[in-house]
VMD Tcl script that draws the C-alpha trace (Angstrom):
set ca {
  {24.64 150.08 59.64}
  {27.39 147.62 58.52}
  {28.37 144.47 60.55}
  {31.83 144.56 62.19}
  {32.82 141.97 60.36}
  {32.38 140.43 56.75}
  {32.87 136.92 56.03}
  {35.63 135.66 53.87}
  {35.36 132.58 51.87}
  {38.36 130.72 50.04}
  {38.37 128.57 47.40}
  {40.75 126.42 47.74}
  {38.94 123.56 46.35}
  {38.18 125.32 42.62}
  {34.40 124.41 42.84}
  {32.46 125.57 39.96}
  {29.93 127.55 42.94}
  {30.08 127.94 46.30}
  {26.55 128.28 48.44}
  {26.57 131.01 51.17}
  {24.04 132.56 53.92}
  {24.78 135.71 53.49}
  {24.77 138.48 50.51}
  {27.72 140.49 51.23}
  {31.05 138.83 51.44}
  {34.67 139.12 50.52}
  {36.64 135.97 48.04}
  {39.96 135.72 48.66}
  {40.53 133.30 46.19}
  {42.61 130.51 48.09}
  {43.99 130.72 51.37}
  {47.66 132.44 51.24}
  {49.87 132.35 49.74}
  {47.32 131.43 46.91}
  {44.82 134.11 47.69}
  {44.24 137.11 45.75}
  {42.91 140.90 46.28}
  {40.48 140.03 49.24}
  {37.51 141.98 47.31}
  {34.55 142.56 48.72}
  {31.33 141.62 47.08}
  {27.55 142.62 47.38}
  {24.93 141.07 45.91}
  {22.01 143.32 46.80}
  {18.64 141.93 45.47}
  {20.53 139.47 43.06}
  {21.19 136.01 44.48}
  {24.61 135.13 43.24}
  {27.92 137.12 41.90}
  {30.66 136.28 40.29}
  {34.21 137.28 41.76}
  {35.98 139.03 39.06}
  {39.53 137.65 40.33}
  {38.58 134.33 40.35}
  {35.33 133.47 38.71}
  {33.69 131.77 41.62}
  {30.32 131.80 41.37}
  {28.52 132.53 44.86}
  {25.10 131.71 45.64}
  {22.86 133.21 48.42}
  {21.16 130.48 49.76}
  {18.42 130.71 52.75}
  {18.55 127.83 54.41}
  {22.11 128.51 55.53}
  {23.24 130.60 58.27}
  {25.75 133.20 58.15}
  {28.23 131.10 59.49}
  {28.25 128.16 56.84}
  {28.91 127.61 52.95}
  {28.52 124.55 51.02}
  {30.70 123.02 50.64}
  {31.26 123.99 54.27}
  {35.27 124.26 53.69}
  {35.36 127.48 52.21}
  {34.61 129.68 55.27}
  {37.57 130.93 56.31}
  {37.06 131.84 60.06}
  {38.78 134.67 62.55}
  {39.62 136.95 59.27}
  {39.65 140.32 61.37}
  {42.11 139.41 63.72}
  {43.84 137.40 61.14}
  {43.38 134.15 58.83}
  {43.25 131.17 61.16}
  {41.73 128.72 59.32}
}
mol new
graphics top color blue
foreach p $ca { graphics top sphere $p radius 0.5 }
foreach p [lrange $ca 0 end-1] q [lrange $ca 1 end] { graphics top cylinder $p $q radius 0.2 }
display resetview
């Protein structure tokens, strides 16, 4: 069963790759009005993918909980009941 909620990560600071906890996520390129399509993104067994808006590269990486990126920044946080970050 899916989660209620899947993170969204912005990048509003153009890095190159941003390091996540968790394999299924949604870009939305920059925070509005910069943002793009929020598209959702599943990495299965792989441990990165490439948004095909923006070409950040995301990185599943262990050691970080579902709640963090690196750089930390680019979590956008209370997505479902609006952006509030």
């Amino acid at each position: 069963m899916a989660k209620s909620a899947t993170p969204h990560f912005a990048n509003d600071l153009g890095a190159e790759k941003i390091f996540v906890g968790v394999r299924e996520l949604q870009c939305m390129g920059a925070r509005a009005p910069f943002d793009h399509p929020h598209v959702f993104l599943d990495m299965g067994a792989d441990s990165q993918i490439l948004c095909p808006y923006c070409s950040t590269l995301f990185v599943h990486d262990p050691r970080l909980t579902e709640g963090e990126s690196d750089p930390r920044d680019c979590l956008v946080s209370g997505v479902a009941g609006g952006v509030t970050a």
